[in-house]
C-alpha positions as CSV (number, residue, x, y, z in Angstrom):
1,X,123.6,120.5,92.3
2,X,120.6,120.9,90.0
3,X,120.9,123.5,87.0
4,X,117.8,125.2,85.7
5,X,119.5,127.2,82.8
6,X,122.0,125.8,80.3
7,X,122.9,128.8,77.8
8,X,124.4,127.8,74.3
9,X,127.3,130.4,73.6
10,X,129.0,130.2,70.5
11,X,132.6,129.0,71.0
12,X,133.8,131.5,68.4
13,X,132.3,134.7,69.1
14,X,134.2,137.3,71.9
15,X,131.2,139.2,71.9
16,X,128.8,136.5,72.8
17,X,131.4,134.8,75.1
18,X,131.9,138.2,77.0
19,X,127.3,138.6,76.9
20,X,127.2,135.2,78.1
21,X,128.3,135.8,81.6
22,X,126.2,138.4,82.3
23,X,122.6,136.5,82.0
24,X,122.4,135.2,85.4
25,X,122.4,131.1,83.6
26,X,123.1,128.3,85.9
27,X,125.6,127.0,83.1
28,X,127.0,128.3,80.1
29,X,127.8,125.9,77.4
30,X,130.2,126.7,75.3
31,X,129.6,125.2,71.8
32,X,132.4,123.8,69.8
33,X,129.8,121.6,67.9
34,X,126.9,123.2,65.4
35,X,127.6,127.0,66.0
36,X,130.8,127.2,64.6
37,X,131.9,126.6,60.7
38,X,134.1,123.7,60.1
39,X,137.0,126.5,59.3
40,X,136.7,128.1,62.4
41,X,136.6,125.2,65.2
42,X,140.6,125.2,65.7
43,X,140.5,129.2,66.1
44,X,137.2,128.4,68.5
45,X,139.2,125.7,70.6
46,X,141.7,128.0,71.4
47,X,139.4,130.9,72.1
48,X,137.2,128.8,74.7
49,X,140.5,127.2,76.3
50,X,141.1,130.6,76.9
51,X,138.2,131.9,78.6
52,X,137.9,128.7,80.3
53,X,141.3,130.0,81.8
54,X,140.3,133.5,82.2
55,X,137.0,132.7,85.0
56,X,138.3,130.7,87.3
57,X,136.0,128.0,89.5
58,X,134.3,130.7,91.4
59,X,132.1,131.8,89.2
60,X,128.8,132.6,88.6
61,X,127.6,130.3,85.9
62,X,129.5,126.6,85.6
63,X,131.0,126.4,82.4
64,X,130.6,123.4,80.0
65,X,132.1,122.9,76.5
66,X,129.9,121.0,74.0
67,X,132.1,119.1,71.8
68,X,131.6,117.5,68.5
69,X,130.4,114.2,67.9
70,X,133.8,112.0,69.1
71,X,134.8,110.6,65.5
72,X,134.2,114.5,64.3
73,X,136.6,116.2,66.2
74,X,135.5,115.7,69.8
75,X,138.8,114.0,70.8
76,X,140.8,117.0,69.2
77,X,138.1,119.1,71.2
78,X,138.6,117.7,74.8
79,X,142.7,117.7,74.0
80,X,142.2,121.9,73.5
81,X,140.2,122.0,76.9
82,X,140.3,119.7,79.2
83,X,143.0,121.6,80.6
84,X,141.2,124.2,81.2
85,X,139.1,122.1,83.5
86,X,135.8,123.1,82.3
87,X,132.6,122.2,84.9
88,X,131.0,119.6,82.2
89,X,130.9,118.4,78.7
90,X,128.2,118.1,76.6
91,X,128.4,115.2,74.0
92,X,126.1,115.2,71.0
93,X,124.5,112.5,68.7
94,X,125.5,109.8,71.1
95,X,123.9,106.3,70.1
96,X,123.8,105.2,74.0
97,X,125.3,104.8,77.0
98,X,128.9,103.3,75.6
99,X,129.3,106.3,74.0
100,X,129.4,108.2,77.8
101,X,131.4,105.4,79.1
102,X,133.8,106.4,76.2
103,X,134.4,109.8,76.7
104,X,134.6,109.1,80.3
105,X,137.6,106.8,79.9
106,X,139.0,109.3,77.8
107,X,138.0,112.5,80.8
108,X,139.8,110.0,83.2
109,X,143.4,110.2,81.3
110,X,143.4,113.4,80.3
111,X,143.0,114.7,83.8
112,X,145.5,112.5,84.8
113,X,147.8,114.0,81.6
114,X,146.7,118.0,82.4
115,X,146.6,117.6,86.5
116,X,142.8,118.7,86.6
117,X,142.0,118.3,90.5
118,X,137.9,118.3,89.8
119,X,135.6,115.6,88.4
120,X,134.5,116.9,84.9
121,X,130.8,116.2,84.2
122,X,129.0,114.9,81.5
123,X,125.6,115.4,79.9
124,X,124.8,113.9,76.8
125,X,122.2,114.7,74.1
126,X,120.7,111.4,74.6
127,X,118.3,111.2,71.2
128,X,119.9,112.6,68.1
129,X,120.6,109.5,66.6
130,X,117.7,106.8,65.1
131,X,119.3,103.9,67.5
132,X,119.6,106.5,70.3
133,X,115.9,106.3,71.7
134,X,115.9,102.7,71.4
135,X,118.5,102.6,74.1
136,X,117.9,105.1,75.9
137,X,116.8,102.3,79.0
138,X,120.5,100.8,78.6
139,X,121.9,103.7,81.4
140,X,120.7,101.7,84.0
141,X,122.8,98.8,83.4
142,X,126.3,101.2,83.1
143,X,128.6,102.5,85.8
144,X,128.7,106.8,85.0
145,X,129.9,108.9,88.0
146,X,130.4,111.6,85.9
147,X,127.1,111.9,84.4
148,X,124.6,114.4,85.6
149,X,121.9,114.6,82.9
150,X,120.3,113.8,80.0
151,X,118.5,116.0,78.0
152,X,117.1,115.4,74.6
153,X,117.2,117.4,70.8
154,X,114.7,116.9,68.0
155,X,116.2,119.4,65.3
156,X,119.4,116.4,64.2
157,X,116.8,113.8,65.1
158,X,114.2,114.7,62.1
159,X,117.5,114.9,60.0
160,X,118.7,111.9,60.8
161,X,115.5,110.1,60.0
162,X,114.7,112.2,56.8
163,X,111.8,113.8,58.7
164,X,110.5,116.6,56.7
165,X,109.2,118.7,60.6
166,X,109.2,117.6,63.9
167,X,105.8,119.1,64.5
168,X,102.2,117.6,64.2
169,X,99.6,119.9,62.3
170,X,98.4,121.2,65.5
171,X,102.2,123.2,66.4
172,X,102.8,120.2,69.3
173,X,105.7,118.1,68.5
174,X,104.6,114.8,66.5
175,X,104.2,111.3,67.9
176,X,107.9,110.7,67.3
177,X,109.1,113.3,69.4
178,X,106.9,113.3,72.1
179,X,107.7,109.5,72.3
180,X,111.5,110.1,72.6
181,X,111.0,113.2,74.6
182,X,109.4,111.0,77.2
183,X,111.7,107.7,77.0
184,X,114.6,110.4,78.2
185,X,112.8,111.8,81.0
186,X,111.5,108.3,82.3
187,X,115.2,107.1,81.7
188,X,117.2,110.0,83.7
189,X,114.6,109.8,86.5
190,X,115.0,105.8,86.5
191,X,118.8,106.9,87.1
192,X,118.1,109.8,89.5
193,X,120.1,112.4,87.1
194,X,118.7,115.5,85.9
195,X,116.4,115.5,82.9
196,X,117.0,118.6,81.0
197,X,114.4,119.8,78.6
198,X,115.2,120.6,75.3
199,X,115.5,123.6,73.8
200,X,112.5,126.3,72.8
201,X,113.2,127.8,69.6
202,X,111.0,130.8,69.2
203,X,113.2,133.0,71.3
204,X,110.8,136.2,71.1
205,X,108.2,134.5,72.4
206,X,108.3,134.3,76.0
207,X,105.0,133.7,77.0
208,X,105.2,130.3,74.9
209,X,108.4,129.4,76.5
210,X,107.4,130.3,80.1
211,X,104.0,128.1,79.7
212,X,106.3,125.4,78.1
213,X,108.7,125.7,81.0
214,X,106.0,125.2,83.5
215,X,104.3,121.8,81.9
216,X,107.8,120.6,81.5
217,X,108.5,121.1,85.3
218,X,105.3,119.7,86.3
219,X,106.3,116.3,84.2
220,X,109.6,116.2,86.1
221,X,112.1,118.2,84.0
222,X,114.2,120.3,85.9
223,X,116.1,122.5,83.7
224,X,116.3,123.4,80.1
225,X,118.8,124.6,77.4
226,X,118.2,128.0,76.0
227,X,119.5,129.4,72.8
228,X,119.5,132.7,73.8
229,X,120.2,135.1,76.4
230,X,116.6,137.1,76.8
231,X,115.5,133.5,77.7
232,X,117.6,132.5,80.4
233,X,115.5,134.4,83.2
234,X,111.8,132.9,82.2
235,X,113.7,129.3,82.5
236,X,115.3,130.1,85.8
237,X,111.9,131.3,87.3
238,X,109.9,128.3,85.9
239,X,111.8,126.0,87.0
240,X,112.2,127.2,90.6
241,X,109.2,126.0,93.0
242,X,106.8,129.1,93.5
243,X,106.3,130.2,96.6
244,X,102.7,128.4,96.8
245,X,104.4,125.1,95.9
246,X,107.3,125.6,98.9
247,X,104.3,126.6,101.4
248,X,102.6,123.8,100.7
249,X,105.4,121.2,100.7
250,X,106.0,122.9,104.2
251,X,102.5,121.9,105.1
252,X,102.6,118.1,103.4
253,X,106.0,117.7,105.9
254,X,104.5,119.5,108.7
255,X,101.2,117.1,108.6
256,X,103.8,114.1,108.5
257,X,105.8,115.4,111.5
258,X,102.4,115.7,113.3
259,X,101.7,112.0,112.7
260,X,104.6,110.3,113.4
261,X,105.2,107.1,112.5
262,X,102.0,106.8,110.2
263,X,102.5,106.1,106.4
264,X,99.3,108.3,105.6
265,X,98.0,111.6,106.9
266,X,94.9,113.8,105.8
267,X,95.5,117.6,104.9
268,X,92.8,119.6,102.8
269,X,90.5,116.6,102.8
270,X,92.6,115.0,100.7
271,X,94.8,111.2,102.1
272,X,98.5,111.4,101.7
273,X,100.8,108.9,101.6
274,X,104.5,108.5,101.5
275,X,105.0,109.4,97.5
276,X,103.1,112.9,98.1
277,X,106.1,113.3,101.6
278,X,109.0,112.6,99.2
279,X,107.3,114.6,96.7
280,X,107.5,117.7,99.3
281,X,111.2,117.0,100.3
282,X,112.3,117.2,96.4
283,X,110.6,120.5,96.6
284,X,111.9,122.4,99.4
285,X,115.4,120.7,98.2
286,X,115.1,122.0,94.9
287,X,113.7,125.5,96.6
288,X,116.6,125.6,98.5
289,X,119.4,124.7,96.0
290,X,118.2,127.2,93.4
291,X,118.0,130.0,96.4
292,X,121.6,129.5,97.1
293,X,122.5,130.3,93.2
């Protein structure tokens, strides 16, 4: 099942734990990693354990944990919660694909060890690292069941280079970044997992995310990560096919039906072939997955 929303909720915080699932997000993730002090992360693992506890599978939102980096805690992390048997984990500053296969070896015996019945997921951030990008083509060549994404982060990315901004002089991201950016969508879509967009950071400003939502869907993201909860409903409606779009993929299938057996048809004066068909049947899925939710 695609997810348009992922909503950051800080693993620490009752109050933003309790707000979290009541924004209508396809997932929650519940962050173990940069939004709680080094202090605090054993109090936080035992708070998210226990809401992982206290909403049970049937549930609005799927809940994910995002762990720390796996030599910084993560292992400690997925000992606190995997019995919990969160929906997913989200694994930061990987450097590639053996860093999935990793933690899915180590998802694999601690199921076994806790007696979780479901598959947990995985989605990486897939370019926080400087060798991350470079293989970011090597998920082709590895054996994930459990992954379901990739999505992409530029804020540890500038740090990790000693990148002063992320942003060219004209607001858009710079070179680097729109380089990476795209290496990670062609590189989920040449593995036919989601490709998550990354976050939006001006949270007031909905009009900006909105028309940043909508380019990002057009390119082939389906889903992004929000950082807060007044953005969770612009994501979930950009990323949903409008009305126009499902009436015309209807139309695109229909003109198909019509000529059957033919790899091309004509509709609006325009010649269609079988890329523009499949085009319409990831549409009307998509339509029809997200109306479900």
């Amino acid at each position: 099942m695609n997810l348009r929303s992922f909503l950051f909720v800080p693993g620490d915080s009752e109050k933003k734990l309790a707000k979290g699932a009541t924004v209508g997000a396809d997932a929650l993730i519940l962050d173990l990693e940069d939004a709680v002090a080094a202090p605090r992360k054993p109090l936080a693992r035992e708070m998210v354990r226990e809401y992982l506890n206290a909403h049970p599978k049937q549930r609005a939102s799927q809940l994910w944990v995002r762990i720390n980096p796996l030599d910084e805690g993560g292992l400690d992390d997925l000992a606190a919660v995997v019995r919990a048997a969160p929906d997913g984990i989200v694994i930061p500053k990987t450097h590639g694909p053996a860093d999935v296969l990793r933690l899915s070896h180590y998802l694999d015996v601690l199921e076994k060890r806790d007696d979780v019945a479901s598959t947990i997921r995985i989605l990486p951030v897939a370019t926080e690292t400087a060798q991350a990008p470079f293989r970011l083509g090597d998920y082709a060549n590895f054996d994930l069941p459990r992954l379901v994404g990739l999505t992409w982060g530029a804020e540890d990315l500038s740090a990790a280079i000693g990148a002063s901004t992320n942003r060219g002089a004209d607001g858009d991201w710079a070179f680097t970044y729109k380089m990476v950016r795209s290496a990670c969508l062609l590189a989920a879509k040449s593995i036919d997992v989601q490709a998550i967009e990354t976050l939006y950071a001006d949270f007031r400003d909905s009009d900006g995310l909105r028309s940043s939502c909508e380019s990002a869907a057009r390119e082939g993201f389906t889903g992004r990560i929000a950082i807060h909860p007044d953005q969770v409903a612009v994501i979930n409606d950009a990323f949903m096919p409008s009305a126009s779009d499902v009436a015309y993929a209807r139309r695109v299938i229909a003109a198909f039906e019509v000529a059957s057996g033919s790899g091309a048809v004509g509709l609006d004066g325009k010649m269609l072939d079988m890329p523009h068909f499949k085009q319409a049947q990831k549409v009307l899925a998509l339509s029809e997955a997200y109306s479900r939710r």
